[in-house]
N, C-alpha and C positions, 0 to 999 in steps of 0.2 A: 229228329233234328240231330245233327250231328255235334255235338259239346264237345269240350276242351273243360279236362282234369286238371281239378287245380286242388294242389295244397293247402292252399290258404281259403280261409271264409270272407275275410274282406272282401268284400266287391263282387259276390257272387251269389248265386242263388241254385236253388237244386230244383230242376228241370228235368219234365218229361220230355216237351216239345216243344217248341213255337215256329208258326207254321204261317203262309196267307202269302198275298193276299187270295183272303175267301171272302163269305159273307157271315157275318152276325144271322145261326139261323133260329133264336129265339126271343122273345117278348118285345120291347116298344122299339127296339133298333131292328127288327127284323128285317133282313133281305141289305143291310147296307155292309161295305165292303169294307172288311175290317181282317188286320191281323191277328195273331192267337199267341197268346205265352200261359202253357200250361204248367205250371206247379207241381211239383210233388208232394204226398202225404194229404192223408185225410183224419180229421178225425170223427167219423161215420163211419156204416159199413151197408151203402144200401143193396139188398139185395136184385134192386133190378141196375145197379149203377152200370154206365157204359162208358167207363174211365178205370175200371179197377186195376188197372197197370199204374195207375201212380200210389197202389196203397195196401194192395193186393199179398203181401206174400206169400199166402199157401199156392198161389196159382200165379205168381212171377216172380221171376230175377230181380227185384226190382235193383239189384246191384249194380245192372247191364241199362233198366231201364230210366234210374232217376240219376241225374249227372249234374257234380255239381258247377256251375258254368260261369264265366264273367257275363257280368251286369252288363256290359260294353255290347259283348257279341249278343245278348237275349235281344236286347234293343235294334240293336242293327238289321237283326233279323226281323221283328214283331214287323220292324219300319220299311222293312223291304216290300217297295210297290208303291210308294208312297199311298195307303190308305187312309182315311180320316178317323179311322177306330181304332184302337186296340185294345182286346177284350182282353182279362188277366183273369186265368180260370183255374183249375184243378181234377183232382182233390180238392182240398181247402187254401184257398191262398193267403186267406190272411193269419194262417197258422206262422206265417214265415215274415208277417210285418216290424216285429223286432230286431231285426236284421237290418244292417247298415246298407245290403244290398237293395232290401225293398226301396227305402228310400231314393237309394239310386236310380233305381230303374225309374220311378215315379218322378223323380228329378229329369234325366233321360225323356222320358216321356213327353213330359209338359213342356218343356224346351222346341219337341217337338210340333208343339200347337197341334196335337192330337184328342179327341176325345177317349178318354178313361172310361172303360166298363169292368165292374168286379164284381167277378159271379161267387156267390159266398150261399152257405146252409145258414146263414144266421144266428149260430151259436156264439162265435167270437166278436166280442163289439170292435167297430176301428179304431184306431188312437187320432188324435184330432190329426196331425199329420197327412192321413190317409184322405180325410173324411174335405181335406182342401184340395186335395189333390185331384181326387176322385170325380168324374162329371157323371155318374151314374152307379149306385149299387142293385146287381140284380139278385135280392134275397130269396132265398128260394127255401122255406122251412120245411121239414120231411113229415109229410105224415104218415098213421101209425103202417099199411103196406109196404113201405120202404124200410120195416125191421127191424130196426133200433128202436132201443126205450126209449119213450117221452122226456124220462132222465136227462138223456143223453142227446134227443135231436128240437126238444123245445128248451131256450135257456129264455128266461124271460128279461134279463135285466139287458143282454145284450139286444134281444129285439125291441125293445124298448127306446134300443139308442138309434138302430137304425127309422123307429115306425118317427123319431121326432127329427130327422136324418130328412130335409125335404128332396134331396135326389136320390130316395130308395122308391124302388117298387119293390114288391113283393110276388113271389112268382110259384104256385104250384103247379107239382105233378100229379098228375089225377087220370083213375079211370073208368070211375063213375058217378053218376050221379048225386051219389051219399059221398060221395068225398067231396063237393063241389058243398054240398050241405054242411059240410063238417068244414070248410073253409070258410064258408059264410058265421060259423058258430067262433072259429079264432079269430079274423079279424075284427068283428066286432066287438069281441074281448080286449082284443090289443089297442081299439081303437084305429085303425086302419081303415080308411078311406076306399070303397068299393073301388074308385076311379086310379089307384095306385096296385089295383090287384090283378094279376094275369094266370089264367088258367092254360095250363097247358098239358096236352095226350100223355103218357107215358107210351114209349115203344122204340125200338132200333129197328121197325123194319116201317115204311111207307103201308103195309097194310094194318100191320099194329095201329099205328096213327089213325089211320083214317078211322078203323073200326072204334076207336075211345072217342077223339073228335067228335065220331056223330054221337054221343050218348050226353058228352059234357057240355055241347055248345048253347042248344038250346037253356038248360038251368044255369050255365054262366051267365048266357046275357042276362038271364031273367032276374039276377042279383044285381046285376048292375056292374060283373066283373068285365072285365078282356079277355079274348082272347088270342091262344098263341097255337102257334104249331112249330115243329123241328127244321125247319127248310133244308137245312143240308142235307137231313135225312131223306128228305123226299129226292133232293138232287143227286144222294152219292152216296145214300147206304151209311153202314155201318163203316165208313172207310176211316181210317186213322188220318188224321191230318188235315182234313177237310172242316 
């Protein structure tokens, strides 16, 4: 995305990209046509992530990469195509909800009679603000292949808020079987409802996918989970912007 430098933090927010119209290529919105506003900053560090330019700096600029931009033009953009989605993703987005620009843009948004998807690791809870705004959270907690301590990618009190949150699903990455078990073993801890859970491949390439897919789909359904797959990735790779 091309941004505009600005001085000031009012009314703006630090952006990697926002991109569309494409399509929404994971969990219950899949395949529907939706604009993109990616965030900067994470606070994870998963080692298979396929975003690490907004969080990355041993291995990016992110000087070059995260811009801080008006709330006006993210929106203009998200909304360019007239889509009926727009996803708000990251890194972590709702690292940046204390910001008068979040608001905005969420203001911006719903004005636009748009549906809200925010894809979150589930560590930070939303402020009620978010949580009206919001038509959809896709929580997506990390388990332990994804490399970070439990510490640090389980917080209980904020998934707590989204498991009592009735427009969150919950959404893992998985790529085998024993991690499909090991999902079945947290949400029933959290209290989470099989029918709010979506299992999805890990992989950046169309044959990564498919090869976890075939191992995960069958003990998904067999728990009574969802499932998901990448669609972009099957349509467009590893491509940035898509």
């Amino acid at each position: 995305m091309s941004g505009t430098r600005s001085a000031g933090v009012a009314g703006t927010l630090v952006c990697a990209e926002t991109f569309g119209p494409t399509v929404q290529g994971e969990g219950p919105s899949l395949g529907r046509r939706a604009g993109f506003v990616r965030l900067g900053g994470c606070n994870l560090h998963c080692r298979w992530c396929d975003t690490p330019y907004t969080w990355d700096a041993s291995r990016f600029d992110l000087h070059r990469e995260l811009i801080r931009t008006p709330v006006t033009d993210i929106a203009a953009r998200a909304l360019a195509g007239d889509p009926a989605l727009v996803v708000i993703t990251g890194g972590e987005p709702l690292l940046h909800q204390r910001q008068s620009g979040w608001a905005q843009l969420l203001r911006l948004l719903t004005e636009a009679a748009v549906d809200i998807e925010v894809e979150t690791n589930g560590t930070i809870a939303p402020r009620r603000m978010t949580v009206g705004a919001v038509t959809r959270f896709n929580v997506s907690p990390k388990l332990p292949h994804a490399g970070d301590p439990e510490s640090a990618r389980i917080r209980p009190a904020a998934l707590a808020v989204f498991g009592g949150t009735k427009h969150a699903i919950f959404k893992f990455v998985c790529r085998t079987a024993s991690d499909v078990r090991r999902v079945a073993a947290c949400t029933a801890a959290w209290d989470v409802t099989p029918d709010r859970v979506w299992i999805m491949p890990e992989g950046r390439t169309p044959a990564e996918l498919d090869r976890h897919l075939a191992e995960l789909a069958d003990p998904a359904i067999a728990s009574g989970f969802n499932v998901t797959t990448r669609l972009h990735i099957h349509v467009w790779g590893d491509e940035r912007g898509r």
